[in-house]
C-alpha positions as CSV (number, residue, x, y, z in Angstrom):
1,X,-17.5,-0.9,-6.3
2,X,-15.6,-2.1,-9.6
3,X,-15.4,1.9,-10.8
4,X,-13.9,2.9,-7.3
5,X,-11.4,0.0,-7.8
6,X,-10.8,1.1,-11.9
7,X,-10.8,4.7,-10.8
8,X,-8.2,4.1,-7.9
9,X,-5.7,1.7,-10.1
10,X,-6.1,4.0,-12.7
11,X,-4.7,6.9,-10.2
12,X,-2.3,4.3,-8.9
13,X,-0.8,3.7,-12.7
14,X,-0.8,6.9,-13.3
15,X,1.5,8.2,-10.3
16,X,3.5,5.2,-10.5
17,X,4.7,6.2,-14.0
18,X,5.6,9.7,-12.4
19,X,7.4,8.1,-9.7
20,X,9.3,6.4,-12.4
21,X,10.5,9.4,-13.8
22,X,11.0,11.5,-10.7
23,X,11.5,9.1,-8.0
24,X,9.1,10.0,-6.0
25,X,5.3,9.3,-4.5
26,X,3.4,12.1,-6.8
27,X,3.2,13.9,-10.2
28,X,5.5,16.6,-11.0
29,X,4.1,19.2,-13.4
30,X,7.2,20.8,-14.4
31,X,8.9,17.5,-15.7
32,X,10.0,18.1,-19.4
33,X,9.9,16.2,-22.2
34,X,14.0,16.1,-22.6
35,X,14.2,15.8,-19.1
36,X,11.7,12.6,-18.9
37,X,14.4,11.3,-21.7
38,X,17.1,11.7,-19.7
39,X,16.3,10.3,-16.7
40,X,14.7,7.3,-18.6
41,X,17.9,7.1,-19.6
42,X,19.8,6.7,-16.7
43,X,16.7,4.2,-15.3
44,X,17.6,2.0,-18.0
45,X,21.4,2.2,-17.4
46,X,21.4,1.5,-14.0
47,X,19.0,-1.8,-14.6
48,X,21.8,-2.7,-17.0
49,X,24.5,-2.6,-14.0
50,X,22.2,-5.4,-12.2
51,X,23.9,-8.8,-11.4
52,X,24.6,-10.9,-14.3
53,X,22.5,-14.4,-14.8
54,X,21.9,-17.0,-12.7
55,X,24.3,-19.9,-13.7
56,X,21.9,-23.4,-14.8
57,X,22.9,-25.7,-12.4
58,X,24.9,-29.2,-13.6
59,X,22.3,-31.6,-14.8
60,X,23.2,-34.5,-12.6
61,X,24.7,-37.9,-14.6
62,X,22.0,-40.4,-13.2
63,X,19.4,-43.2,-14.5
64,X,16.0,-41.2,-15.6
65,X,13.5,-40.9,-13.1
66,X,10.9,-44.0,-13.5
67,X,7.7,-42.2,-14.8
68,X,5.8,-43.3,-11.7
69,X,7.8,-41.1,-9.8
70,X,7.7,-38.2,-11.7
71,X,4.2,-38.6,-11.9
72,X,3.7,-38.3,-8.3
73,X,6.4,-35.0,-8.0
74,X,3.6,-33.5,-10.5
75,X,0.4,-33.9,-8.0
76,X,2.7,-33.2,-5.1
77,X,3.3,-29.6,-6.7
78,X,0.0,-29.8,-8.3
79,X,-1.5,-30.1,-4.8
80,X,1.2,-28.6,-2.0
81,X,2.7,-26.0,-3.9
82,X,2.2,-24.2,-6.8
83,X,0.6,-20.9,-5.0
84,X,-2.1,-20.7,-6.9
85,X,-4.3,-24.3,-5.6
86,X,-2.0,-23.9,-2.5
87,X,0.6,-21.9,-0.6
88,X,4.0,-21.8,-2.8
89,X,6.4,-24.6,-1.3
90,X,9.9,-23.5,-2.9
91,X,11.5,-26.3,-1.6
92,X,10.1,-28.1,-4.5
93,X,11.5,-25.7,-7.0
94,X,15.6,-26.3,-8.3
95,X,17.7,-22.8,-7.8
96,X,17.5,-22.5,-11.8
97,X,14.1,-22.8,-11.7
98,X,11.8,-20.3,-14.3
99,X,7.9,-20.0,-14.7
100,X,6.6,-19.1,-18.0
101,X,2.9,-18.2,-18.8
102,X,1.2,-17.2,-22.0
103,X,2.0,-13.7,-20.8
104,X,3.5,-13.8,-17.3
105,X,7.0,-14.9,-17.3
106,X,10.0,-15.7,-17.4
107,X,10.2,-15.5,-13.7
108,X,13.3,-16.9,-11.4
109,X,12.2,-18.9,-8.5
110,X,12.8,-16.0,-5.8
111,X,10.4,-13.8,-8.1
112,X,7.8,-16.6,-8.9
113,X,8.2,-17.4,-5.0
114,X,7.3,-13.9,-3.9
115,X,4.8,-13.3,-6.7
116,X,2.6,-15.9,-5.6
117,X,2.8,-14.7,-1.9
118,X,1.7,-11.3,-3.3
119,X,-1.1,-12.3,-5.5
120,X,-2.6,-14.3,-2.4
121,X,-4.8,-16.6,-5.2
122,X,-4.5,-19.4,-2.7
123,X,-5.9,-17.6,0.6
124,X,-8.8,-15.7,-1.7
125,X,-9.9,-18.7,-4.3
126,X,-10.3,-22.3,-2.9
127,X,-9.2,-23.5,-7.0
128,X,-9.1,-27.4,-7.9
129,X,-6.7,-27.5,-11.1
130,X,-8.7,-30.6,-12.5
131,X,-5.8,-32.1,-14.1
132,X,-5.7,-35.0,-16.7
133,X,-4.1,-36.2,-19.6
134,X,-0.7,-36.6,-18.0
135,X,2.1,-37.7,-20.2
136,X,5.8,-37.6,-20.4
137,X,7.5,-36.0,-23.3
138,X,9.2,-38.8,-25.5
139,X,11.9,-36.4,-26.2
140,X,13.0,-35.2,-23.2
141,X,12.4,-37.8,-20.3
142,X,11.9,-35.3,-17.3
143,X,9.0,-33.4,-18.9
144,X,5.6,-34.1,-17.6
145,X,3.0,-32.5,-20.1
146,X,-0.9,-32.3,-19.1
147,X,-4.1,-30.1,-19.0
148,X,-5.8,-28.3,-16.5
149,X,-9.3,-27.3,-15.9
150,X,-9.2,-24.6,-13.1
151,X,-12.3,-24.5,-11.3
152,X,-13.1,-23.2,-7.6
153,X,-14.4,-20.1,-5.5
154,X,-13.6,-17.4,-4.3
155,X,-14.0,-17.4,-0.6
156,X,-12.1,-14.1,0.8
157,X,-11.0,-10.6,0.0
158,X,-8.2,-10.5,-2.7
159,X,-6.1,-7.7,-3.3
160,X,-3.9,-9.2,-5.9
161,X,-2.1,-5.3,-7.3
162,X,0.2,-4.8,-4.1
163,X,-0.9,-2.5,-1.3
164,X,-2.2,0.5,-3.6
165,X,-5.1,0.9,-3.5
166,X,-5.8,-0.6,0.0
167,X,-9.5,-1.7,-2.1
168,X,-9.6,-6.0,-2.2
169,X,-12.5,-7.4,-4.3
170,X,-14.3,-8.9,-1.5
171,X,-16.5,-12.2,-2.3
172,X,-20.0,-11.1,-4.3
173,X,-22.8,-13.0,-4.5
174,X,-23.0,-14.6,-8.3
175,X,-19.7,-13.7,-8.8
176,X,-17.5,-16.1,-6.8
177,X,-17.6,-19.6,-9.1
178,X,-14.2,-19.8,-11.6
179,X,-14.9,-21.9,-14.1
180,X,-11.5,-21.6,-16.5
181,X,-10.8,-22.8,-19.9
182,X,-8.8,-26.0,-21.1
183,X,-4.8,-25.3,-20.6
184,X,-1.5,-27.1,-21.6
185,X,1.1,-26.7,-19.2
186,X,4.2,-29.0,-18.2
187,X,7.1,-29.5,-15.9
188,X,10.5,-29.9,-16.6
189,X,12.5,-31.7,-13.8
190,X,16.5,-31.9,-12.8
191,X,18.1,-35.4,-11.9
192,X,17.1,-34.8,-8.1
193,X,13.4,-34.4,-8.9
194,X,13.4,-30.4,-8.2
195,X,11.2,-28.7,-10.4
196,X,13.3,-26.4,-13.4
197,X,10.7,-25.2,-15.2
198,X,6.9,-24.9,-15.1
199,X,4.4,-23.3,-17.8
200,X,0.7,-22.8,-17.9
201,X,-1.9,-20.3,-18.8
202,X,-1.6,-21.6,-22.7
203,X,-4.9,-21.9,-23.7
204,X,-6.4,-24.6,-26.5
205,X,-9.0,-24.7,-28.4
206,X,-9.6,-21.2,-29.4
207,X,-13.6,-21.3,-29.5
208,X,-14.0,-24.0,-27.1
209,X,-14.6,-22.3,-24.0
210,X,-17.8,-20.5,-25.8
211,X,-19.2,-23.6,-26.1
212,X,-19.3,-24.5,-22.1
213,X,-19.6,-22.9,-18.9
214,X,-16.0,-21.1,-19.0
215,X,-16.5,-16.8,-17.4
216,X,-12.9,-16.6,-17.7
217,X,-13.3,-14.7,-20.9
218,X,-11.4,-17.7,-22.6
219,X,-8.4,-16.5,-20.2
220,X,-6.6,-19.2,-18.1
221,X,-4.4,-19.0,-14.7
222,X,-4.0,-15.8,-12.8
223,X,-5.5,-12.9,-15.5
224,X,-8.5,-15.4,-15.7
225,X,-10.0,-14.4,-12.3
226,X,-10.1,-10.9,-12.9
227,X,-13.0,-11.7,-15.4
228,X,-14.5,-14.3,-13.4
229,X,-15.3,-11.6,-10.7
230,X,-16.3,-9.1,-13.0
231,X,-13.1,-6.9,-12.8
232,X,-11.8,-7.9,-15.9
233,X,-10.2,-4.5,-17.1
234,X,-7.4,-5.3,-14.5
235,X,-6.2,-8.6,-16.6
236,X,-7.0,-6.4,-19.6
237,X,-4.1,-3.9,-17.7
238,X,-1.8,-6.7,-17.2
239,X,-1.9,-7.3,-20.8
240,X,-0.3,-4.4,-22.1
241,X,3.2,-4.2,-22.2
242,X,3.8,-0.9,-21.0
243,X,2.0,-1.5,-18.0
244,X,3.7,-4.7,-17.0
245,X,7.1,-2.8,-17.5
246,X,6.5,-0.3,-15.2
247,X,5.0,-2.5,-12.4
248,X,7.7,-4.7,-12.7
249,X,10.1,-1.5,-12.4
250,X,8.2,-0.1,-9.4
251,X,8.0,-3.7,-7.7
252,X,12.2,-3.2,-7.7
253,X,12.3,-0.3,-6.8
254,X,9.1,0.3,-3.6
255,X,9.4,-2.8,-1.4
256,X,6.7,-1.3,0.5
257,X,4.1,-1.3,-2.6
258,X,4.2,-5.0,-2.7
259,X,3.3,-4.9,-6.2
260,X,3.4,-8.6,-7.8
261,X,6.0,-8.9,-10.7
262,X,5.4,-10.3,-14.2
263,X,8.2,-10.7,-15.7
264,X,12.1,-11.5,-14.1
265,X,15.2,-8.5,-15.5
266,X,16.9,-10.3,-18.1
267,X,20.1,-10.2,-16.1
268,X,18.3,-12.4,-13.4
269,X,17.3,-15.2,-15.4
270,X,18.5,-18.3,-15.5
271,X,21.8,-19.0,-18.2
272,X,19.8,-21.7,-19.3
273,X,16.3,-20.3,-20.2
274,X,15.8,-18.4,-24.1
275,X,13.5,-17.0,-25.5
């Protein structure tokens, strides 16, 4: 039921923030508050000892793509690989490449690549992105801008927060149609056509959604579900900061948890990318 599953990740948050701290599977009393400081501490050195950035790779000297092509490298990822209306194809994505959502993001392509594997949107949902309005950005020749429209089912269990709890949201009768809000989102290609950079979940139209059929609770792309199927307190989770820290932390750290990533280490991103 949706309080066994808010219960359970509850427990699940809960004892992964102890693992933080004391590197292991439960909660340990004794820990101290100086003591929780200093092995914080150290936590946050040794992520500072990771590898350094990925170097941007050397934006090719050739003629611009013609705009027909790059509007048929769009709906080819649009409809073969994004891993979210489809399996991921990272073939399609440049080595440089970095995802950025309203609040998910930046991500590399080996963490956007195993992140949508994790979520498993495309084996639970059967999602059409309904995308229009394609145009390409007059100042920058490789970006394709457009809107999407997500709409779909879901169609299978979906156990989108790793393997703990071992509790998918199964498919519920009145609660399997995903009707999402209008979003802006683009992508950025290099010289060869590989995708560098793609964005979504930005919202428009801040009271426009009330006005239709949209049960996303106005959210778009991955959070959205989680209020579509009634278990919205999860995307409300993945909104908080501190939450999304520590999962990301614990996704480095247990392999075994499978726990999706939000957000890549700063030492892992792309030269190219700011914020």
């Amino acid at each position: 039921t949706g309080q066994e599953c808010k219960s359970a990740f509850m427990f699940l948050l809960v004892n992964l923030l102890c693992c933080q701290l004391s590197g292991r599977l439960f909660v340990q009393p004794r820990l101290t508050s100086q003591r929780a400081t200093r092995m914080v501490a150290v936590q946050i050195r040794h992520l500072g000892m990771r590898a350094s950035k990925i170097p941007a790779e050397p934006l090719a000297q050739t003629e611009p793509i013609p705009a027909s092509r790059l509007m048929q490298l769009t709906n080819d990822f649009l409809d073969h690989g994004t891993g979210y209306y489809s399996p991921v194809c990272p073939e399609l994505l440049a080595e440089d490449f970095v995802f950025r959502g309203g609040v998910v993001g930046p991500l590399n392509k080996e963490d956007y690549c195993q992140t949508m594997a994790r979520l498993g949107i495309a084996k639970a949902f059967q999602l059409k992105s309904n995308a229009f309005g394609f145009t390409i950005d007059p100042s920058d020749q490789l970006c394709v801008r457009f809107f999407l429209r997500n709409t779909g089912e879901h169609v299978s269990a979906w156990q989108p927060w790793g393997a703990v709890p071992p509790i998918p949201i199964q498919p519920t009768p009145g609660r399997t149609k995903v009707i999402g809000p209008t979003e802006t989102a683009r992508l950025v290609f290099n010289a060869d056509g590989k995708i560098r950079h793609f964005a979504t979940g930005l919202v428009v139209g801040k009271y426009e959604a009330r006005q239709a059929d949209c049960n996303t609770n106005n959210i778009g792309a991955v959070l959205g579900l989680f209020h579509a199927l009634g278990f919205g307190f999860v995307g409300d989770i993945a909104l908080n900061g501190v939450a999304r820290a520590l999962t990301n932390a614990m996704s480095d750290r247990f392999e075994v948890l499978r726990i999706p990533k939000t957000k890549t280490s700063d030492e892992e991103v792309p030269s190219w990318w700011t914020e």
